[in-house]
C-alpha positions in Angstrom: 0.0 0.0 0.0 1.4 3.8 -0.7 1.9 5.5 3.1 2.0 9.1 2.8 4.6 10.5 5.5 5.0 13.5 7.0 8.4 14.9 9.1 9.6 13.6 11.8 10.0 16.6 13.9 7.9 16.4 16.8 5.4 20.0 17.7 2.0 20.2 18.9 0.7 21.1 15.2 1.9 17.6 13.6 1.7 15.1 16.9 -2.0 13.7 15.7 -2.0 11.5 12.5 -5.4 10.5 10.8 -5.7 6.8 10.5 -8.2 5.0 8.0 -9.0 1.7 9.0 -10.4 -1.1 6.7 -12.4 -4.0 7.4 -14.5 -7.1 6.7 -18.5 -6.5 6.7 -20.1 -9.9 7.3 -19.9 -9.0 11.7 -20.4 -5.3 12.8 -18.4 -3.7 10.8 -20.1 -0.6 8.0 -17.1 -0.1 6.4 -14.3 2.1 6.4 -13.6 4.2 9.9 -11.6 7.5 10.9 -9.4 7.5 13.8 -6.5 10.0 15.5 -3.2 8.2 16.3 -1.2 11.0 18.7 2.4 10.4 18.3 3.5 11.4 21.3 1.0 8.8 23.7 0.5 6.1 20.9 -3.1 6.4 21.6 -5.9 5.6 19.0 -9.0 8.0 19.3 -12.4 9.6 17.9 -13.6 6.4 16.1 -15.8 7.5 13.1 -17.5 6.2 10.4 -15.7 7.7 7.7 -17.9 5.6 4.7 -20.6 3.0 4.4 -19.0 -0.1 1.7 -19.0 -3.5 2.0 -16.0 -5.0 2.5 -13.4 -2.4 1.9 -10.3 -5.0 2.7 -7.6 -2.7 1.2 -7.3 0.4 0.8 -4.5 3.4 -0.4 -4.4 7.2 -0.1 -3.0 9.3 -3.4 0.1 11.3 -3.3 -1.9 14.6 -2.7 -3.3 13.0 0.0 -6.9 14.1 -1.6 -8.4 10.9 -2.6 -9.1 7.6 -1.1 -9.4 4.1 -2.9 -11.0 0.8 -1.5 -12.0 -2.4 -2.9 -15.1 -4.0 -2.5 -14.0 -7.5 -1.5 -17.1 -9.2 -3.0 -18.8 -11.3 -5.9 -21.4 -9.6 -6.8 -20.5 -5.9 -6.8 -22.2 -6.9 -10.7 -22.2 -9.5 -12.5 -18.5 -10.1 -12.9 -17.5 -9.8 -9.1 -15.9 -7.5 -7.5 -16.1 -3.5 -6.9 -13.8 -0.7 -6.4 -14.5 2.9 -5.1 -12.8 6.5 -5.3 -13.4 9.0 -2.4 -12.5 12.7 -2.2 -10.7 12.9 1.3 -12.3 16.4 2.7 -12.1 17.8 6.3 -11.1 13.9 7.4 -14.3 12.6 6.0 -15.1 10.6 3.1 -17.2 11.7 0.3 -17.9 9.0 -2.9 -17.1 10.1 -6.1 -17.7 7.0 -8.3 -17.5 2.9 -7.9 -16.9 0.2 -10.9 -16.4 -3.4 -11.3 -13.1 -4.8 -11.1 -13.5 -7.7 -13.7 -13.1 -10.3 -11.2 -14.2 -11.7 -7.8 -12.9 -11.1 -4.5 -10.5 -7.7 -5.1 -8.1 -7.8 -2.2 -5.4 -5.1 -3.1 -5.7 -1.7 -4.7 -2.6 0.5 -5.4 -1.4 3.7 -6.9 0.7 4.8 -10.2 2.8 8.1 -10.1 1.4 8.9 -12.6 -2.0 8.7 -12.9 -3.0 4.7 -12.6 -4.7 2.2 -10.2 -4.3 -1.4 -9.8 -6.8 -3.8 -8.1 -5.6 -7.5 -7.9 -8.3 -9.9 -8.1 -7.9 -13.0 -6.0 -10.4 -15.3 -6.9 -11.1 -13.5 -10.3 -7.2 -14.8 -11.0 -6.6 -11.4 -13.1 -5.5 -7.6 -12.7 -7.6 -4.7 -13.2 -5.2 -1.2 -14.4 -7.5 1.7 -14.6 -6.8 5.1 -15.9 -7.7 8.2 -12.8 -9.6 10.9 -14.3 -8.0 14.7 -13.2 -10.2 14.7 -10.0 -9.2 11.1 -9.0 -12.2 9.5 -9.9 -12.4 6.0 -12.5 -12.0 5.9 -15.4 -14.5 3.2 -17.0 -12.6 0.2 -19.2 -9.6 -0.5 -17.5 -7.0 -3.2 -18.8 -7.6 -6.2 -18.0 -4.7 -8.6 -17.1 -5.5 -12.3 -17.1 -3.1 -15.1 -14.9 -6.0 -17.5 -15.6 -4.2 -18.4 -18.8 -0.6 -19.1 -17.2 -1.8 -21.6 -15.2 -2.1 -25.2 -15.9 -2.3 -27.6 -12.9 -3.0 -24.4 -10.1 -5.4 -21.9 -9.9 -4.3 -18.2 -10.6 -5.2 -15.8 -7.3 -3.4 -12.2 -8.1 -2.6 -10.8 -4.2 -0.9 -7.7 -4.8 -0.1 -5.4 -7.6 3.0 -2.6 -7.0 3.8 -0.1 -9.6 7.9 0.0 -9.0 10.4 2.7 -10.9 11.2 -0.8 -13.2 7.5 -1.3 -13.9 4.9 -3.3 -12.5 5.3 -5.9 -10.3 1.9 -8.3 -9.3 2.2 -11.5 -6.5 0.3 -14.5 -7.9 -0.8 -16.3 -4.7 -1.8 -19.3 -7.0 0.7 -19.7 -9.6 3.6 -19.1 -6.8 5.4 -16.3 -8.8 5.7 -12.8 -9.2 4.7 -11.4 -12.4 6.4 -8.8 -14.0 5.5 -6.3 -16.9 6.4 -3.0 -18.3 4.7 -0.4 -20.0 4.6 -0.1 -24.0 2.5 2.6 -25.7 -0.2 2.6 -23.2 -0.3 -0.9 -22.2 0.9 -3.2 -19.7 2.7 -6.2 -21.6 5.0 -8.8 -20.2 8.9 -8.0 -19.3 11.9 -9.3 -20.2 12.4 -11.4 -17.2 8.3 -12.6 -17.0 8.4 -14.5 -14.0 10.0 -14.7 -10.5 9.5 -18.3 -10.0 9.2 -19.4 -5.9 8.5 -23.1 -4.4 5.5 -24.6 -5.3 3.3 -24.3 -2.2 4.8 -21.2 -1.2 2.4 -19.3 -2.3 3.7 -15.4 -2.5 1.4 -13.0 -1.0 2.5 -8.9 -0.5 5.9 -8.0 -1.2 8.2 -4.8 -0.5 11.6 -3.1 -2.2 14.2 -2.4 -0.3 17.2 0.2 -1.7 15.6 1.4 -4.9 14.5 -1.5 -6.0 17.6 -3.4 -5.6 16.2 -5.9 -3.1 12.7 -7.8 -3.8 11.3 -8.9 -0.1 8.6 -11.0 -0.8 6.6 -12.8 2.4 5.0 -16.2 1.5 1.3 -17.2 3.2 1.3 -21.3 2.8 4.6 -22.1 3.5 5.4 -19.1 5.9 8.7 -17.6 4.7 10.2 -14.6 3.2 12.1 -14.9 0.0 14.7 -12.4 -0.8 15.8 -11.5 -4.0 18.5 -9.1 -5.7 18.6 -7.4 -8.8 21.4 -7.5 -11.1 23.1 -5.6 -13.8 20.7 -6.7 -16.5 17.7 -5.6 -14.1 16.4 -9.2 -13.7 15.9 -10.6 -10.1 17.7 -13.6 -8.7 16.5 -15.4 -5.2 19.5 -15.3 -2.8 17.5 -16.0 0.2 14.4 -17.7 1.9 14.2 -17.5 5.9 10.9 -19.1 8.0 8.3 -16.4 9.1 8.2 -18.8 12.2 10.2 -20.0 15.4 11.7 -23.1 14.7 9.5 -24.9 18.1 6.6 -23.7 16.6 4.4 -26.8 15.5 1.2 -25.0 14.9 -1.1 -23.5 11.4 0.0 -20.6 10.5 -0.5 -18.0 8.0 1.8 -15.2 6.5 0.1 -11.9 5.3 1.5 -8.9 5.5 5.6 -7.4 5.2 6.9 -3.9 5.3 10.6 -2.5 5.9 11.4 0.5 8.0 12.2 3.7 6.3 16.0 3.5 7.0 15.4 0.2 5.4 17.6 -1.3 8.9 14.3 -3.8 9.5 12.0 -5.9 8.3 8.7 -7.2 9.7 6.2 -9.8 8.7 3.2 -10.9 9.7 1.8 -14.2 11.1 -1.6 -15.5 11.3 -1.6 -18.0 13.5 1.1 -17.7 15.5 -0.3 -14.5 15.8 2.8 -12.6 15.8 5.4 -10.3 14.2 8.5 -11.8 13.0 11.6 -9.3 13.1 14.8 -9.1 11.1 17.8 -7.0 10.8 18.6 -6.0 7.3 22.4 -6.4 6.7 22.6 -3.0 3.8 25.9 -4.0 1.8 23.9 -7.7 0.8 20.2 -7.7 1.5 19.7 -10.6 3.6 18.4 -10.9 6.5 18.9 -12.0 9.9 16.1 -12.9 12.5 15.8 -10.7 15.8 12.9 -12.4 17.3 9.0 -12.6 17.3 6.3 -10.1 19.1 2.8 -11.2 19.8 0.3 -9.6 18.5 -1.8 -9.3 21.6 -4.3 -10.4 19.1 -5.7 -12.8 16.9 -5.3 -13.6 12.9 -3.0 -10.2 12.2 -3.6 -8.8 8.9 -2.0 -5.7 7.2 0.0 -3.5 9.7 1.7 -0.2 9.5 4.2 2.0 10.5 3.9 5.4 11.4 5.2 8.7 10.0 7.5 9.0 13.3 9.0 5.8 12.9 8.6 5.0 16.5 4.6 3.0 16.1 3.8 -0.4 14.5 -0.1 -0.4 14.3 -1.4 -3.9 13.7 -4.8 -4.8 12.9 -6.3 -8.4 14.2 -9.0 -9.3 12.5 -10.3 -11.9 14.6 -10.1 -10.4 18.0 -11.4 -6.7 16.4 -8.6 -5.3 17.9 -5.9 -2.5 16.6 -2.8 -3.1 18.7 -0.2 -0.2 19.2 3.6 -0.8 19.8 6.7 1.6 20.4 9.3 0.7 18.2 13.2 1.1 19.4 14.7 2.8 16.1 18.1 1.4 17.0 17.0 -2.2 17.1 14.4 -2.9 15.8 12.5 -4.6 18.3 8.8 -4.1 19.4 6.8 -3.0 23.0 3.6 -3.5 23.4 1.5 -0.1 24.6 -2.4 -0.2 24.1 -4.8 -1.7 22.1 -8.1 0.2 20.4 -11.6 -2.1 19.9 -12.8 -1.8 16.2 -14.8 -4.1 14.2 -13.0 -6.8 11.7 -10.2 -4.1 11.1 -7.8 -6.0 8.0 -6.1 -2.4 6.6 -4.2 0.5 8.1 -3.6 3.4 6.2 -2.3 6.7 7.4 -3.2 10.3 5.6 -0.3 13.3 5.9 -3.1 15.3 7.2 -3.2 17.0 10.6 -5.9 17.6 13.2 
């Protein structure tokens, strides 16, 4: 997801961040809530109902900070499955400004282009949906349509995650255990050079994040529960040159991956585990991009979904599904490592995505 960020520098106009939370529907959950996150207490506040959808799983904020995208994590948004919606973002509140079908069933990601694109990865639809923003954010209607149902032969395609990168696009087949890769040729998406970054079968690759430009591919994997590293080289191709377990090696359990992001200074790594209901931590070693396991962090929570950090750099936010709880944690810059500080009741929460806008 695109995280908008704001300074670091701490003063009483920039200590409150706005934090849009998305959920599942099916429990108590309306859709998409408002909070305050106060950077100086770590304290979640002044739940509102920011928009009415049905399952808005995923979300992301534009650059401008003035619109606000969600799926519709469905199958009948119309007759072809899923939806997705655009939102001005005004006075912290969320107004509609237009919702289409996403060509597929069960949308699950949504992210942003600089330049003027969307992406919305369709996991039981098996395809990718790439439409075109009109000059006041809202969809544009006939978006390209990218089908993974036709790469696979024995498995089933489920596209997780779509990421435009400075390379190109890169999209996380759940399904087909692979990252896909394509580039952009008069208007269209078409496949790269190097089409496929090929992982275990049973893997199954879910989100993924860059690490030094690009350089480093960090990609976490939800059935087998690992993270696979991978380095580019001079002819801009990826190679894998590590895979580390998600998990502690005593633990004998089910458990789940979902969710990976690095710090900005790009010193550490997290990953989450449904499950074992934690947060795995590594130490990024800079000069070769593997990693190297600090420890694990419960969750204080159950089935943890997409988590966050916050524009200080001091706050992992993690939202547990099953326990509809947001838990908050101070994070020690230096190492890495995670303390547990409050937690904040909300219904089915699944996404966490801060605005740069200020109380």
């Amino acid at each position: 997801m695109l995280l908008l960020l704001g300074c670091n520098q701490k003063t009483k106009e920039n200590t409150m961040q706005t934090l849009f939370v998305g959920t599942y529907t099916d429990g108590e959950s309306e859709g998409i809530y408002r909070l305050n996150f106060d950077s100086t207490t770590g304290e979640l506040s002044n739940q509102e109902l920011a928009a009415t959808i049905t399952n808005p799983s995923f979300l992301a904020i534009s650059e401008n900070g003035q619109n606000v995208y969600a799926v519709q994590e469905t199958a009948d948004f119309d007759s072809l499955g899923g939806g997705v919606s655009a939102f001005n973002l005004n006075e912290g509140m969320l107004e509609l400004q237009n919702s289409l079908g996403t060509h597929g069933a069960h949308p699950c990601h949504v992210s942003l282009s600089h330049d003027g694109q969307l992406a919305v990865s369709n996991y039981t639809g098996g395809n990718l949906a790439i439409f075109k923003l009109k000059t006041d954010g809202s969809l544009q209607a006939n978006p390209q349509l990218i089908d993974h149902k036709v790469l696979g032969t024995t498995e089933a395609s489920h596209v997780h995650k779509a990421e435009f990168t400075e390379s190109g696009l890169l999209v996380a087949d759940l399904g087909l255990d692979a990252i896909k890769r394509y580039e952009s040729k008069n208007g269209q998406w078409q496949p790269a050079g190097q089409q496929s970054l090929n992982l275990p079968q049973g893997a199954g690759p879910r989100h993924f994040v860059e690490g030094q430009n690009g350089r480093y591919l960090y990609v976490i994997n939800e059935l087998n529960a690992t993270i696979t590293v991978f380095e580019q080289n001079e002819k801009g191709n990826y190679d894998g040159i590590q895979t580390q377990s998600s998990l502690p090696i005593d633990f004998k359990g089910e458990s789940f991956c979902a969710d990976i992001h690095l710090s900005a200074d790009g010193k550490f790594l997290y990953g989450s585990n449904r499950g074992h209901n934690s947060l795995v931590i590594f130490k990024v070693d800079k000069s070769s991009g593997k990693i190297e396991l600090i420890g694990h962090e419960s969750v204080r929570g159950d089935w943890p979904r997409n988590f966050t950090i916050d524009a200080t750099g001091n706050y992992i936010l993690v939202a547990n599904q099953r326990s509809n709880n947001i838990t908050v944690f101070k994070r020690d810059i230096e190492k890495g490592t995670l303390s547990y500080l409050n937690e904040f009741k909300i219904p089915s929460p699944v996404c966490l995505v801060f605005t740069n806008e200020n109380d």
